[in-house]
C-alpha positions in Angstrom: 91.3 146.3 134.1 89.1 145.6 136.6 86.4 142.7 137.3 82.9 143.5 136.5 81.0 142.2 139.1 77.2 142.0 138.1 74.9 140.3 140.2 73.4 137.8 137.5 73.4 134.8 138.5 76.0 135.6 141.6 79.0 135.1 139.0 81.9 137.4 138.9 81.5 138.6 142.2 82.7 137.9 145.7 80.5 135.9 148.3 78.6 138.7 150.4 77.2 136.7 153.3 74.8 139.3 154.5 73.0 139.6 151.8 70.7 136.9 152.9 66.9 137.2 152.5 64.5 139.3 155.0 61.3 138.0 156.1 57.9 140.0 155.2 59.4 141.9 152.5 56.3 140.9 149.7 53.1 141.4 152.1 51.2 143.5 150.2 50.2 147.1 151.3 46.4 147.9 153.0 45.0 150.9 151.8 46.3 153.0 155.0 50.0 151.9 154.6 49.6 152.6 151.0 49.1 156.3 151.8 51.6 156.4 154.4 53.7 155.1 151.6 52.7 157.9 149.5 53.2 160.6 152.3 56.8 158.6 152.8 57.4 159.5 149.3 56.4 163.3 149.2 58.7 163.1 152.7 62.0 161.7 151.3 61.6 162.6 147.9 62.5 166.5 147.5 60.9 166.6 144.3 58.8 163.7 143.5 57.1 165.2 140.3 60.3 165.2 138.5 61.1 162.6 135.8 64.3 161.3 135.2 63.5 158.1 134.9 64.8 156.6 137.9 62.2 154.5 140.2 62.1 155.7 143.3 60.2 154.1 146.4 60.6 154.2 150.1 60.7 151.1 152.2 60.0 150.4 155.6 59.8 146.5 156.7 57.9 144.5 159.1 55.3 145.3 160.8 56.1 148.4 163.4 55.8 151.8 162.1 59.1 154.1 162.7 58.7 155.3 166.4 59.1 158.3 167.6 62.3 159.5 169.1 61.5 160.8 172.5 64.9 162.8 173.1 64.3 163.9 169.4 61.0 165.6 170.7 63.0 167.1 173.6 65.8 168.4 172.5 65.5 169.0 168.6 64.7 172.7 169.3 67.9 173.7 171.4 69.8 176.5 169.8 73.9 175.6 169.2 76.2 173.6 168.1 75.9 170.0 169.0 79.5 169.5 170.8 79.3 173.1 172.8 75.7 172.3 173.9 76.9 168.6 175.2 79.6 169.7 177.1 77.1 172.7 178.7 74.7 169.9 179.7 77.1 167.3 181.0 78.8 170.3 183.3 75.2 170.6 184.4 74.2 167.0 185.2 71.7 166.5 182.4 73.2 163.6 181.0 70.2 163.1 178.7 70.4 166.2 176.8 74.4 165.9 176.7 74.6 162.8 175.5 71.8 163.3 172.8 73.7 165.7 171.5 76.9 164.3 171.7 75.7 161.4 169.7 75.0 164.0 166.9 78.4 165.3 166.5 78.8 161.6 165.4 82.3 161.9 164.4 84.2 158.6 165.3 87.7 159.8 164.0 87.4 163.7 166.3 89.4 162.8 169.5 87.8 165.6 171.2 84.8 164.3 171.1 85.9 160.9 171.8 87.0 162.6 174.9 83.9 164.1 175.8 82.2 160.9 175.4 84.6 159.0 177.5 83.8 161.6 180.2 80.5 161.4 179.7 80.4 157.7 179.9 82.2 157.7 183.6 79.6 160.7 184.5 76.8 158.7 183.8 77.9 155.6 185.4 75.9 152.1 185.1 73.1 154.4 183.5 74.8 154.9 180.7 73.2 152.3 178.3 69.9 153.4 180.1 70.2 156.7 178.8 70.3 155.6 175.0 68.3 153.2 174.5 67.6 151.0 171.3 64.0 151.2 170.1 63.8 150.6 166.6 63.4 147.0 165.9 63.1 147.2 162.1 66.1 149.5 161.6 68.8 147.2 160.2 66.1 144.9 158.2 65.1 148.1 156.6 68.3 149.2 155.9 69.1 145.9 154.6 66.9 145.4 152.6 67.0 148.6 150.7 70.3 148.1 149.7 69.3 144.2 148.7 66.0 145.9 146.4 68.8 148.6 144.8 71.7 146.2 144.5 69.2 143.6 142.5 66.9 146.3 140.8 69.8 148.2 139.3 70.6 147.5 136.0 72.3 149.3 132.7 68.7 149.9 131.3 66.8 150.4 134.9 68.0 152.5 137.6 65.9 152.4 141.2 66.7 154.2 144.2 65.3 152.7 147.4 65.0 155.4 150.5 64.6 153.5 153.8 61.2 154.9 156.4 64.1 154.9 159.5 65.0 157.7 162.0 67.6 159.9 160.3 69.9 159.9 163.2 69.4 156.4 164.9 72.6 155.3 163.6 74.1 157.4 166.2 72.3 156.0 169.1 73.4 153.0 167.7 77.1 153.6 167.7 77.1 155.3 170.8 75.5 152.4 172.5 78.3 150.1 171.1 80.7 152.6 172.3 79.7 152.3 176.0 79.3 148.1 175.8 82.7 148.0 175.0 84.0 150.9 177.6 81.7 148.8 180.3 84.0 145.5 179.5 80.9 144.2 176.9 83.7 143.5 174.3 81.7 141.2 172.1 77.9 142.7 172.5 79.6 145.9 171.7 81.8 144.7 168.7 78.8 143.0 167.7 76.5 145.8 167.6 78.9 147.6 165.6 80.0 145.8 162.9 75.9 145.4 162.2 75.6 148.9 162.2 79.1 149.1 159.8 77.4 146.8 157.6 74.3 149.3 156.9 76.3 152.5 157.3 79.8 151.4 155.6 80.7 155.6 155.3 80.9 156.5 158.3 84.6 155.4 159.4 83.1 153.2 162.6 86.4 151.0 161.7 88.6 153.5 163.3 86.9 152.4 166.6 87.5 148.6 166.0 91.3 149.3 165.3 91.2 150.9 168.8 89.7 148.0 170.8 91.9 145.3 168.9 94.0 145.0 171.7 91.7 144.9 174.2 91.1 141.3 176.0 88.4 139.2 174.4 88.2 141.4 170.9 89.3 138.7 169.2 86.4 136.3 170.2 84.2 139.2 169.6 85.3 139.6 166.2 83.0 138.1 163.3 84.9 137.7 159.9 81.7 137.6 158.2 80.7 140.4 158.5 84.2 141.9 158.6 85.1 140.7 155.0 81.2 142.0 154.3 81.8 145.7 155.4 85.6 145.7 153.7 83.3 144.7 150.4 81.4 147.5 150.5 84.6 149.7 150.2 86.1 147.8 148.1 83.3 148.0 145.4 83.5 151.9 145.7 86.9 151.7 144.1 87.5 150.4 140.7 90.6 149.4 139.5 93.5 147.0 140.5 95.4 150.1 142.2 94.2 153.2 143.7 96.0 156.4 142.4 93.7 158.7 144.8 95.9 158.6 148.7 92.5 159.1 150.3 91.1 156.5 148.7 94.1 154.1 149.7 93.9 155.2 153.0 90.3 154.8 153.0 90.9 151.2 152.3 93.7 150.3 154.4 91.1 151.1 157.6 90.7 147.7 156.9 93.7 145.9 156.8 94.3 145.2 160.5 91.0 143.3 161.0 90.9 141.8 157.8 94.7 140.5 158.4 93.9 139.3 162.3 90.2 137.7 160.4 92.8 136.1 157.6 95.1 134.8 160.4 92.5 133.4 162.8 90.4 131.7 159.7 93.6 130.3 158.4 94.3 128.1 161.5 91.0 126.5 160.4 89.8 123.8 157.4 89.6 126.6 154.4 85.2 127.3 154.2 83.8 129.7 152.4 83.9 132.4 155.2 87.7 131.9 155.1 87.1 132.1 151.2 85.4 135.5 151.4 88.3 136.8 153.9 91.1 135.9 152.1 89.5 137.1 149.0 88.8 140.5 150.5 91.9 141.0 152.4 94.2 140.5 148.8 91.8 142.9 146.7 92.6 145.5 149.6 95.9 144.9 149.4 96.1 145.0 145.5 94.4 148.3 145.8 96.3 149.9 148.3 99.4 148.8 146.4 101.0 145.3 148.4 101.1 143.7 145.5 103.4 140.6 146.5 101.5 140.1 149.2 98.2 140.5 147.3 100.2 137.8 145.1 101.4 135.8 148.2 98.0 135.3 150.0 96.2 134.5 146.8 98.4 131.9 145.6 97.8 130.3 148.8 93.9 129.7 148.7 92.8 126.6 147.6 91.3 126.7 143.6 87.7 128.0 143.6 86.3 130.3 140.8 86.4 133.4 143.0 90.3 132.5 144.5 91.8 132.0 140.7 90.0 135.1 140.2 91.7 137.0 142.7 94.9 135.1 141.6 94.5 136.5 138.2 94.0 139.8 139.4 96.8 139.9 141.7 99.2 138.0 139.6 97.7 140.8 136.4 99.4 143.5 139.0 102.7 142.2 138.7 102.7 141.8 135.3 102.8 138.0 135.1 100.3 138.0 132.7 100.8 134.6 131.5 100.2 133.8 135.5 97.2 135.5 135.0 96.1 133.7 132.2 96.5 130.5 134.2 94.3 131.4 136.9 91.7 132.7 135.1 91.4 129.8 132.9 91.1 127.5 136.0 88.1 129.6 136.9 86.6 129.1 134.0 86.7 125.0 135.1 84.7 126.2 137.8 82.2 128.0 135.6 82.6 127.1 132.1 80.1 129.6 130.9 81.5 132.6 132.6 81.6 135.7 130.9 83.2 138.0 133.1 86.2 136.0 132.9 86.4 135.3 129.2 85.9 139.3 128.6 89.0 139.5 131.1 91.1 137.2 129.3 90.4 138.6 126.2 91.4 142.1 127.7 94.5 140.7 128.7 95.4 138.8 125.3 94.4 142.8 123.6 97.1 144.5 125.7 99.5 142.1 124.8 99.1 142.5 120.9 97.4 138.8 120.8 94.4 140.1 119.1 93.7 136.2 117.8 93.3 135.0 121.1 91.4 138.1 122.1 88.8 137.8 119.7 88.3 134.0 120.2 87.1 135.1 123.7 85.0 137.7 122.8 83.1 135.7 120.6 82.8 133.3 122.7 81.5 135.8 125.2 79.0 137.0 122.9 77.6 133.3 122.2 77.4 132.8 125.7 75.2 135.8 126.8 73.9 137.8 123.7 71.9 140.0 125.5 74.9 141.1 128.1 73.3 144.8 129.5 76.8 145.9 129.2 78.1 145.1 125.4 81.7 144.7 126.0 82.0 141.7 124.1 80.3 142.9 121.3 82.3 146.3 121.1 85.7 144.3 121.4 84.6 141.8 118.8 84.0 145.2 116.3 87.1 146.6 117.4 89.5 143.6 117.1 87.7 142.7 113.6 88.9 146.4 113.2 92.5 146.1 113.9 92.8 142.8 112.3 91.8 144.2 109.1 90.5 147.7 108.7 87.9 148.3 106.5 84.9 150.9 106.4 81.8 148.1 107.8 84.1 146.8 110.7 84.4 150.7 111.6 80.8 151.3 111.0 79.9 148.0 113.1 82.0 149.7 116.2 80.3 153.1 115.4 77.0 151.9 115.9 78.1 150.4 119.1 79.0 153.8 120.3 75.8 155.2 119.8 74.5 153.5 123.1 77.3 151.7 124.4 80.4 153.2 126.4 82.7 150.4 126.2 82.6 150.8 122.1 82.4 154.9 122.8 86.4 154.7 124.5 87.4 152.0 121.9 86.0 154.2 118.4 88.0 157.1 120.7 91.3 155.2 120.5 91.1 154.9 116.7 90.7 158.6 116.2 93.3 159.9 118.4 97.5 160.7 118.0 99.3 157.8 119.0 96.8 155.1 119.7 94.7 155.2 116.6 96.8 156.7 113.9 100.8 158.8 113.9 101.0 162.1 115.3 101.7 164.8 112.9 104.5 167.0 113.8 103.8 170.1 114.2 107.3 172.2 114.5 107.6 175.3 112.2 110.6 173.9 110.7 108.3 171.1 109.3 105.5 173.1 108.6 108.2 175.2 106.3 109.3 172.2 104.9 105.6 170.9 104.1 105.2 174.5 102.4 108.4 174.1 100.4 107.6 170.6 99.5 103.7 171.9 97.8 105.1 174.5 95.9 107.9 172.8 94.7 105.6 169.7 93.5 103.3 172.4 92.1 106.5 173.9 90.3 105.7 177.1 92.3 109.1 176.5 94.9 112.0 179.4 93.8 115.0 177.4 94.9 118.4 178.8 95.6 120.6 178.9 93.0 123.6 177.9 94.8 121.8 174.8 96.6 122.0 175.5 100.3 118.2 176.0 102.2 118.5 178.2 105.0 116.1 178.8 107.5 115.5 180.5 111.0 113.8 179.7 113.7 113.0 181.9 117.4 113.7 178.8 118.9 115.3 175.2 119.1 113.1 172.7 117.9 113.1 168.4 117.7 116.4 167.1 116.3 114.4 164.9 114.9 113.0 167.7 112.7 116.0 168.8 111.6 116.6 165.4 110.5 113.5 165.3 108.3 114.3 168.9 107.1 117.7 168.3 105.8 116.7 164.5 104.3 114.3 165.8 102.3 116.5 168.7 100.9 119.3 166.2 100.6 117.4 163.7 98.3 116.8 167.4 96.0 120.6 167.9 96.0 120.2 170.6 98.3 122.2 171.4 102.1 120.9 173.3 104.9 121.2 175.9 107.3 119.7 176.4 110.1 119.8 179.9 112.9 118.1 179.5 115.8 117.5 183.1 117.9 116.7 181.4 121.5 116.7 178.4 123.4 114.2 177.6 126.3 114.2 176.6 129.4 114.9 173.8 130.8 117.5 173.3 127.7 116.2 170.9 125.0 119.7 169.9 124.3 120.2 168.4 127.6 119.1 165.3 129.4 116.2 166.4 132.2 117.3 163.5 134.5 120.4 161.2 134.6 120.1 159.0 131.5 122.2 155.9 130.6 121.6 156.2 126.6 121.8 159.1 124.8 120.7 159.1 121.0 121.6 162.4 120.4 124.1 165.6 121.1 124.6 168.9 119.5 127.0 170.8 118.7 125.9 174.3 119.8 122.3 174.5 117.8 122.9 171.9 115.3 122.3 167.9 116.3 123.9 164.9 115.2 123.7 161.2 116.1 125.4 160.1 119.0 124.8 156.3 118.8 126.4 154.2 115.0 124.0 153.4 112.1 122.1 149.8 112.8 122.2 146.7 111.5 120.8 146.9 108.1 119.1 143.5 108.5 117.2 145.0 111.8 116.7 148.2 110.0 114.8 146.7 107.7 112.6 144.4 109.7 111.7 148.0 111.6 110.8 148.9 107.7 108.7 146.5 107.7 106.5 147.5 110.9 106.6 151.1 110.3 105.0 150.2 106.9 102.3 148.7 108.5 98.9 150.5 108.5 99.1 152.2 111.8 97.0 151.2 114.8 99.1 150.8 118.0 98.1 147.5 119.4 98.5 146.2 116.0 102.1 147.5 115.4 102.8 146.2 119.2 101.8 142.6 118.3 104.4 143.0 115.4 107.2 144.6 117.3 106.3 142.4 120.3 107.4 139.6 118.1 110.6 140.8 116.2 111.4 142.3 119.7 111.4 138.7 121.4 113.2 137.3 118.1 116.2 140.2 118.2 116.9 139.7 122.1 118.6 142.8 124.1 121.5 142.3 121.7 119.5 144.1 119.4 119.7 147.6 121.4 122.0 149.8 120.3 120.9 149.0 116.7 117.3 150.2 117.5 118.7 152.9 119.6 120.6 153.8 115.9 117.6 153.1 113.9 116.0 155.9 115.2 118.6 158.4 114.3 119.6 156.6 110.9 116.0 155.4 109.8 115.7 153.3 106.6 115.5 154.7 103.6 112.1 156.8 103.1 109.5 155.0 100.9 108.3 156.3 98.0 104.7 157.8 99.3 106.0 159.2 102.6 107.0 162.0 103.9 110.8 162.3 105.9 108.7 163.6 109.1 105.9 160.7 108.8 108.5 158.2 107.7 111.0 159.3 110.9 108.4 159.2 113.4 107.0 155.9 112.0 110.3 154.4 112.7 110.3 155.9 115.8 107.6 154.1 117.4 108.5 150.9 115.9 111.9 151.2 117.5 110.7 151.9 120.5 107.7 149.1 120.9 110.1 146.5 119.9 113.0 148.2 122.4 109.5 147.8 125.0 109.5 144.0 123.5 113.7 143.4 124.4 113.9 139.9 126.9 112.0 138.9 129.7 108.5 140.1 129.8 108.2 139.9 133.4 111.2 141.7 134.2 111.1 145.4 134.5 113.4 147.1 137.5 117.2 147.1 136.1 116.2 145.7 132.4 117.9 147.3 129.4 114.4 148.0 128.0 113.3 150.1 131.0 116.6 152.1 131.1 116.6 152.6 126.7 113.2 154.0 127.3 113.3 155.9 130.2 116.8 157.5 128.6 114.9 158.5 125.5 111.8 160.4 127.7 114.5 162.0 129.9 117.0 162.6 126.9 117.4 165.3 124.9 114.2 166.8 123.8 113.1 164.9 120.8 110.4 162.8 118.9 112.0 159.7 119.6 110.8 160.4 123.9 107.2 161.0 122.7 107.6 157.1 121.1 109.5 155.9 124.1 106.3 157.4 126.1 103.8 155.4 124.1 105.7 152.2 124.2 105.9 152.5 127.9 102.2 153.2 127.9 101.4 149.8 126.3 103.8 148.4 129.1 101.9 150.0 131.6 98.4 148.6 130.5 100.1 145.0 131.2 101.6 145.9 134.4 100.2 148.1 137.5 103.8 148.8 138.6 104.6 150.6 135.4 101.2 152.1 135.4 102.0 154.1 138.4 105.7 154.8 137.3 104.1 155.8 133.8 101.6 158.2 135.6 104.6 159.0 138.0 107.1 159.9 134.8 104.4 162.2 132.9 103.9 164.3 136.1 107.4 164.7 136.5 107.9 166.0 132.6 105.2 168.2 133.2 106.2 169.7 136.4 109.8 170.0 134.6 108.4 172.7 131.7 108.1 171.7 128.1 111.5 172.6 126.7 110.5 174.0 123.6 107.7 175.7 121.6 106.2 172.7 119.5 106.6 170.4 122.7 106.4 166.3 121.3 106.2 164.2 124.8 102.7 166.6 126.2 100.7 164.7 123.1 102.3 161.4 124.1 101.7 161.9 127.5 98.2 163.1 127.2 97.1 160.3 124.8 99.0 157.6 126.6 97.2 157.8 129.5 93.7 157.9 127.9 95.1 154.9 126.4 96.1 153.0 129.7 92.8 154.5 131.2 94.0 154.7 134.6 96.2 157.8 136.2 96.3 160.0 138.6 93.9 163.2 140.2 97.0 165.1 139.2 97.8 163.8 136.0 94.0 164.3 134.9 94.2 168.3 135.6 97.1 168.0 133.1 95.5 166.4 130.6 92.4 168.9 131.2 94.7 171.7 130.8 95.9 170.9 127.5 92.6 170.0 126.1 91.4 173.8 127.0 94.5 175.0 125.3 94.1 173.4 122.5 90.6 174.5 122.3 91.6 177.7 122.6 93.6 177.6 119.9 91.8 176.4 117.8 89.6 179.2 117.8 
């Protein structure tokens, strides 16, 4: 989950103190600056004539008109790259020329050039800020204020783009003139100048430079936290999400943690104001992100209680998986702000993931009182959906589908209801069951020849689910019948055998042929798991059940869940063994998800039952483990990355055999916990194109 932080009303979003307003921006345009508007237009606009329904304008503020770059004019037409023709001209003594180029190599991370600038900076001596001057008076206001017009223009319905009328490569004049305050001992003009220029060109890694000169006498005192916190923002708001999968992107982020930390440190010797506020609060979010959780955790339970600090509370305590934390914190935000909305839509995500679906429709609805015509809809789609799962009917669908027309909150959740494992029980697919749906037709249709001396053999080319087997020889059982079964092959890696070190093990085979390894269950818990896998299936809604019974039983209650798996209940009437035995399957293993402490995760009994059934023998029973652990992973970012973590490592291990039950787990347990891995996304590419391919 992550906060959506829409601009309305400043709620829901972190103070930004340089967004402040810019003088002259509404004097209105004479007739001349109108057309050099429009010629500003045909300039920055490649293709102006095109409609795609995005407002475009260009901007340039105040009242002097973009000057003309005299070294521009020079040197514009020299031949070669930028670094070669630098070093050519400094060996010559045209410092002007070198350094004009130099600028334009504009890399701040390429330590060669670094080095050529250094040299060029001793070269030129006391005229080295002469020789890049700073001309442009309205550059940052423009800047600014583009970003200001596109950050309050854009909205759901209305998307404006906003091109500012500045020199397209002043910013490196800028930084380079930074660069030599700072190497001339002019520490704080220099940091100064730069974390302006950071603030209006936040992609270009400028804060590699800053973690250079943090050491350097005085950088502290030139060091504005402001505007520090502002630029970290920036980056922050480019990444969604409480945890960033991507390395780049982490790494990306953590730029930032040195100054943000020193910012945090200096601040916090000081009465708590709001620039210590908008520190603290940006120097948790990039340690959420980047993965320091506890001390995301640590410095937010620290701040003192504002709406935006119980916020960030919430979020970090969400991380951990104290959701009931989380809960807290974002409640006592809401004393701040009563009528919130972002926060109530969070809450109610958070009571939805925990199978709470009361609570989490109270807060939607409340939501939707509050701000009926909310651009982005997520109230009302969770409203239709909860209604949904609460109790299915054909108008509570149809209310959600009309949602998804428009909306793409209600698009993901009418997804969810359609798909294996999240909306409705997979179908097994083995040819064993297959034959044993065939036999089952005819046999209703009085069409089945039956052997005469009652034993059903079969063969298969390879090993398939134990759990298969089981349905197979169930059904023939309740006929009077045994069964046989030859199997020609066996894949690799061996479905019989565990792929990693397990610590339960359900089942073990005697050459082809599997039996239980773990003693019938309780028959009072077996039927209480009845009871849930007769449940109209929708996931959340059979985790709300199992969440319960699982909190009721206690870890006590393992090893007969473990055994209901391999013993299930006795098959109602109206199902099939395969539906019934994997419907009892992923009750066991949501309320084996549900065993103890909620909170507690490394060294639980629940974590190693489940991870022992994905890494166990090849079987239907991991592919309900998988999806338990995805509903664990949508309350808690640790298990979200060991979840993404787990399904690379299956799939990087080979499937096993032919009908392969964990990949459709997998595949739909992510979509389900919406957040996973670069790599884990080919994957799940991958085996949409192959099932598109055979479909056809």
């Amino acid at each position: 989950m992550f906060r959506r932080f829409f601009p309305r009303k400043d709620k829901g979003r972190a103070p930004d103190p340089q967004h402040t307003d810019q003088p002259g921006l509404a004097r209105p345009l004479d007739p001349a600056e109108a057309e050099e508007a429009r010629q500003n237009l045909a300039k920055y606009l490649p293709h102006p004539e095109g409609d795609d329904g995005v407002h475009r304008m260009a901007l340039r503020t105040g009242e002097q008109k973009l000057p003309d770059d005299p070294d521009e004019l020079a040197y514009a037409g020299d031949q070669g790259e930028h670094a070669e023709l630098a070093r050519e001209a400094l060996q010559a003594g045209d410092l002007r020329r070198s350094i004009y180029h130099l600028a334009l190599v504009g890399d701040p991370e390429h330590k060669e050039w670094l080095a050529l600038l250094d040299q060029w900076i001793v070269a030129a001596g006391p005229r080295a800020l002469e020789l890049v001057p700073l001309y442009d008076k309205e550059y940052f206001t423009t800047l600014q204020a583009s970003q200001r017009l596109m950050q309050t223009g854009n909205t759901p319905g209305h998307r404006m783009e906003v091109i500012p009328v500045v020199g397209k490569n002043y910013h490196t004049k800028v930084a380079v003139h930074a660069y030599i305050l700072v190497a001339q001992g002019r520490i704080k003009e220099g940091v100064q100048l730069l974390l302006q220029l950071m603030q209006v060109k936040p992609e270009i890694p400028y804060i590699t430079w800053l973690t250079r000169w943090q050491n350097r006498q005085d950088f502290i005192d030139a060091l504005d936290p402001t505007k520090v916190a502002a630029i970290a923002m920036q980056s922050i708001r480019k990444y969604p999400g409480n945890y960033l999968f991507s390395q780049e992107a982490r790494e990306d982020l953590s730029r930032y943690l040195p100054l943000l930390r020193t910012s945090y440190l200096m601040l916090a010797q000081q009465p708590a104001d709001e620039r210590f506020l908008t520190t603290a609060f940006a120097y948790a979010a990039v340690l959420r992100k980047t993965g320091a959780f506890e001390e995301a955790a640590g410095v937010a339970r620290t701040l003192p209680a504002s709406y935006q600090t119980r916020v960030s509370l919430a979020m970090a305590e969400e991380t951990l998986g104290n959701l009931e934390a989380s809960i807290a914190a974002y409640r006592e935000a809401l004393t701040f702000d009563p009528n919130d909305v972002a926060v109530r839509n969070d809450l109610g995500t958070l009571y939805l993931i925990q199978g709470k679906l009361d609570e989490a429709l109270a807060l939607y609805e409340e939501s939707a009182r509050l701000d009926p015509t909310d651009p982005y809809q997520q109230a009302h789609a969770h409203i239709a959906y909860l209604r949904y799962l609460q109790a299915p009917s054909s108008e509570q669908l149809l209310d959600l589908q009309k949602l998804a027309r428009s909306q793409e909150t209600a698009r993901k959740l009418l997804y969810l209801l359609q798909v294996p494992y999240a909306g409705k029980l997979p179908e097994p697919g083995e040819a064993l069951i297959n034959l044993m749906r065939t036999i089952k037709t005819k046999r209703a249709a009085g069409e089945a020849r039956m052997p005469a001396d009652g034993k059903v053999k079969a063969g298969l080319s390879s090993l398939e689910a134990p759990s298969a087997h089981l349905a197979a020889r169930r059904m023939l059982d309740s006929w009077g019948f045994s069964f046989e079964l030859a199997v020609s092959d066996v894949y690799i890696p061996d479905p019989r055998l565990p792929l990693r070190p397990v610590e339960y093990q359900i089942w073990r085979y005697h050459e082809y042929d599997p039996e239980p390894a773990v003693p019938a269950p309780d028959p009072a818990i077996a039927e209480q798991i009845s009871e849930v896998a007769q449940t109209p299936y929708i996931l959340l809604r059979w985790y709300a059940q199992a969440h319960t019974l699982g909190q009721r039983l206690g870890e006590a209650a393992l090893r007969d869940l473990l055994g209901a798996m391999v013993h299930p209940p006795t098959t109602p009437a109206s199902w099939d063994e395969w539906d019934w035995i994997t419907a009892v399957q992923i009750a066991s293993a949501l309320t084996i998800a549900s065993l103890g402490d909620d909170t507690a995760w490394e060294g639980s009994r629940r974590k190693a039952a489940l991870t022992s059934l994905i890494y166990g023998p090849t079987d239907w029973s991991g592919a309900a483990a998988l999806i338990a652990l995805a509903v664990l992973a949508g309350q808690n970012t640790r298990i979200t990355i060991e979840f993404d973590h787990i399904c690379r490592d299956l799939w990087s291990l080979g499937r096993g055999t032919a009908v392969w039950p964990h990949e459709q787990a997998m595949v739909f347990g992510l979509l389900f916990v919406n957040h996973y891995s670069k790599e884990a996304r080919k994957y799940i590419q991958e085996y949409f194109e192959r099932m598109q391919k055979e479909s056809q």
